[in-house]
Each structure stands twice: as structure tokens, then as C-alpha cells.
GUMITI-701539 format. One record per atom (N, C-alpha, C, O): residue in three letters; x, y, z. Coordinates in steps of 0.05 Angstrom, whole numbers, plus 5000, padded with zeros to 4 digits. Each point is the difference from the previous one (the first is absolute). Layout:
// residues N
alaXYZ...
// end
This chain:
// residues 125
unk599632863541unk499149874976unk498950214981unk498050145005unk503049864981unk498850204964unk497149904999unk499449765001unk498950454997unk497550044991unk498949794989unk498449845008unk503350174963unk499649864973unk499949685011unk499149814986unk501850165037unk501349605005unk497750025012unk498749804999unk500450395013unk496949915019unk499049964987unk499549764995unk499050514985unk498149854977unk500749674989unk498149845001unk503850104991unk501649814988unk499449765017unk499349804988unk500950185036unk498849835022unk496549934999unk498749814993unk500750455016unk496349974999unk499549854980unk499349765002unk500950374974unk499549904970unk500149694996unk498149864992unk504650055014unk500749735005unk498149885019unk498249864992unk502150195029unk498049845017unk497650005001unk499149865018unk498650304960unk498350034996unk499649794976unk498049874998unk504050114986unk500149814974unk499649695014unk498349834995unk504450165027unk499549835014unk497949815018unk499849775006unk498850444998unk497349995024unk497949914971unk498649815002unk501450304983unk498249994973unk500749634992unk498449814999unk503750194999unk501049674986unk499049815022unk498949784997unk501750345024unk499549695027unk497549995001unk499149795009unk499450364984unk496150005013unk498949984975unk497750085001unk503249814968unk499549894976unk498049715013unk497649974995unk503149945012unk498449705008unk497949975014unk498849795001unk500450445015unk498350085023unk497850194974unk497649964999unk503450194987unk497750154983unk498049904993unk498050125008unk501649714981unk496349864996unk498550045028unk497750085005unk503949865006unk498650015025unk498850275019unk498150035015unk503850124978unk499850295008unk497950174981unk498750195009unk500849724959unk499450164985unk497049805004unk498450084983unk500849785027unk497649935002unk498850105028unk498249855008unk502450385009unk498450095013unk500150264995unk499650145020unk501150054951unk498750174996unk497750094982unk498749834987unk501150335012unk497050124994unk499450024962unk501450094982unk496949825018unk499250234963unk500850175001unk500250175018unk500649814951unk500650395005unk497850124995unk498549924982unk500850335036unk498250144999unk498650264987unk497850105002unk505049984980unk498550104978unk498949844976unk498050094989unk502849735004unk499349744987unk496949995013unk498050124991unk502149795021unk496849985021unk498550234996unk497849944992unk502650395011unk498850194997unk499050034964unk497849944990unk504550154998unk500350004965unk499549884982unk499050114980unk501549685021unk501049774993unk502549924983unk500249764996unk501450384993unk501950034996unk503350015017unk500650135020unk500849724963unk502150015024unk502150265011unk501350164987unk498549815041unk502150125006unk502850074977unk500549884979unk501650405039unk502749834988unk501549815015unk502149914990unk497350045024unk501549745009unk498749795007unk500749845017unk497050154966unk498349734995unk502149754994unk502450044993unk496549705010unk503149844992unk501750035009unk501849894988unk499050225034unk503449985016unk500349785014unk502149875000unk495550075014unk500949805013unk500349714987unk501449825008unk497150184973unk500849654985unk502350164980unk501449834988unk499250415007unk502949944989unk502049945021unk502249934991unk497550095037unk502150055020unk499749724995unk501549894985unk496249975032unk500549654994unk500249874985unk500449765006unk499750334964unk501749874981unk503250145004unk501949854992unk498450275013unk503450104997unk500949805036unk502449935002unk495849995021unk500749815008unk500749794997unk501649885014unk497050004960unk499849684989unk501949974965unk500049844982unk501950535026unk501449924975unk499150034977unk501449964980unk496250125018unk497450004976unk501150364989unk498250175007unk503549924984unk500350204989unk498150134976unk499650254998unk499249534985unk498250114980unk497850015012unk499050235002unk500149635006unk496749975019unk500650345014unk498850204991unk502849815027unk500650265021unk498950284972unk498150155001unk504649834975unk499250174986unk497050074996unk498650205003unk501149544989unk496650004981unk498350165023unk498450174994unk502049755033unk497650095020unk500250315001unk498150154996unk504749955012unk500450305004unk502250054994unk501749985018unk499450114953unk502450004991unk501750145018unk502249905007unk496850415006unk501550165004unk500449925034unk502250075009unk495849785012unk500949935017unk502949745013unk501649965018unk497149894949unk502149744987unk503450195007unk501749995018unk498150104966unk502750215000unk500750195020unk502250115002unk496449905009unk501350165034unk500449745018unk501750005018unk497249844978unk500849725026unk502049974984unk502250015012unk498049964956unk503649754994unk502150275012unk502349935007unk497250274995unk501750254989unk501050055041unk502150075010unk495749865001unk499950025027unk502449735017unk501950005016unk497049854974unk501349685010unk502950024989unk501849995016unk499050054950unk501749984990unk502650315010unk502450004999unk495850185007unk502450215004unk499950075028unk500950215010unk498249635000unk500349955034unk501849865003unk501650095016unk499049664972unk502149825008unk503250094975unk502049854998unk497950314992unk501750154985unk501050275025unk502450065005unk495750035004unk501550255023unk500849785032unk501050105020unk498649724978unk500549855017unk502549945006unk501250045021unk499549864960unk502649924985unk501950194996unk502449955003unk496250424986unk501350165007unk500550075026unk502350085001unk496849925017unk499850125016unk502849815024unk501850095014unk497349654982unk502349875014unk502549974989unk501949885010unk498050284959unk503350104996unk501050245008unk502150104991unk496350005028unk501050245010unk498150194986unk499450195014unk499549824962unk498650244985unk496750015003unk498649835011unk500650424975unk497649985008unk498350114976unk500750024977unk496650065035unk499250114966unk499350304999unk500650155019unk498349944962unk499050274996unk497250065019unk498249844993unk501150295024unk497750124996unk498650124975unk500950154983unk496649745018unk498150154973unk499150204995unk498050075011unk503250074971unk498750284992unk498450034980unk501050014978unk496850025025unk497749964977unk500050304987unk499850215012unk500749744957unk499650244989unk497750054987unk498449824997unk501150424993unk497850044994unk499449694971unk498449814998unk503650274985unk500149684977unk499249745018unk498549814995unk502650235022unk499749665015unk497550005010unk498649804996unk500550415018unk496549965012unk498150004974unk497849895001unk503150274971unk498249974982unk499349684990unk498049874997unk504950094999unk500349674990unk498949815013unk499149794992unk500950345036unk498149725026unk496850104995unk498749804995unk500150395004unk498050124989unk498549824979unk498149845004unk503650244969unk499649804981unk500249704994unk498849864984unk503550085034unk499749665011unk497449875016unk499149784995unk499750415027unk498449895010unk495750054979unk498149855003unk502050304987unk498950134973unk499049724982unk497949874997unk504950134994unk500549714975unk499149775011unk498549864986unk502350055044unk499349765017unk496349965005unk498849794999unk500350485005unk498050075005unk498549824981unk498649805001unk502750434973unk497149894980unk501149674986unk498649894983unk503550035026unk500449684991unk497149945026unk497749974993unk502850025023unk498549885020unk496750024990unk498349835004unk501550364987unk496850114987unk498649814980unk498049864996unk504750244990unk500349754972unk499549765000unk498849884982unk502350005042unk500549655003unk497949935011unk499849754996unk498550345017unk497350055026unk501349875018unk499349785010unk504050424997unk500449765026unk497850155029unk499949885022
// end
């Protein structure tokens, strides 16, 4: 099996594993913790808000998800949605690219997580 179909598999079944345990999340996200720089600072983390964006992107709530943590909002649709896209590749025989982060692409994630930051600052999430 080509490299690319494994990734193409994991990916999928991770999208997968992500979609089936949607209904179980409230439940799971109520036995973790404050966040604890929040608690130290008082200001939020960057990934303050992930988890009520994850459980709104469970309940379909796409704007709510945004509003909580835009940039985590967009790695779950981007996660779920191009998981079951390599999925699909992958059981046509093909597979996908491994990621090569270029120097442009780590700046851009840099500055994506940056921008998220100070929304989150902004909003007092």
C-alpha cells in the first residue's frame, strides 16, 4: 500500500472516530479542567474556547463554534471535512500528499494563530 493511502486511511478514520463520538462530547467535555492559564493571568489562552467550539461544531452550530474559537472552529470543519474526502480517496485506490511546511506556510500558521489570539483577547473569551 502507497504511503499517501495510509495517511489517506488514518486521516479518514480519525474524521470518522471524530463524527461517531459527536453525541458523547458534552459529556466528555464536562470532566475537564479550567483552563489554567486563564486561572493564572487571567486572560485567555490560545486555545481558550475550543472546546465549546468543538461542541458546537457537534450540534451543527457552525457560527457559535466560530464565535468561541474561530481558528480551532476551522481545524475541526477542515479535520472532519478533509478526512472523509481522503477517505473516499483513498478507497479509490489514491492517496494524499504528505505535508511539507514551508517556511511561508509556518509564517502564515504563526500569524493565524497571532490573529486568533488577540480575537480571543478582544472578545474576553
Amino acid at each position: 500500500m502507497k504511503p499517501g493511502r495510509q495517511l489517506a486511511f488514518l486521516w479518514g478514520g480519525a474524521a470518522l472516530v471524530c463524527a461517531a463520538a459527536a453525541p458523547w462530547a458534552p459529556a466528555l467535555a464536562r470532566g475537564l479542567p479550567p483552563c489554567p492559564f486563564r486561572a493564572l493571568l487571567g486572560i485567555p489562552c490560545l486555545t481558550c474556547g475550543s472546546t465549546r467550539a468543538f461542541l458546537a461544531l457537534a450540534r451543527f452550530d457552525v457560527g457559535a463554534a466560530l464565535s468561541w474559537n474561530p481558528l480551532a472552529a476551522a481545524a475541526g470543519i477542515l479535520l472532519v471535512a478533509g478526512g472523509l474526502v481522503a477517505l473516499g480517496a483513498a478507497l479509490a485506490g489514491l492517496g494524499v500528499e504528505t505535508p511539507r511546511p514551508t517556511p511561508a506556510l509556518r509564517a502564515a500558521l504563526a500569524l493565524a494563530l497571532a490573529a486568533n489570539w488577540v480575537f480571543l483577547v478582544a472578545a474576553g473569551r
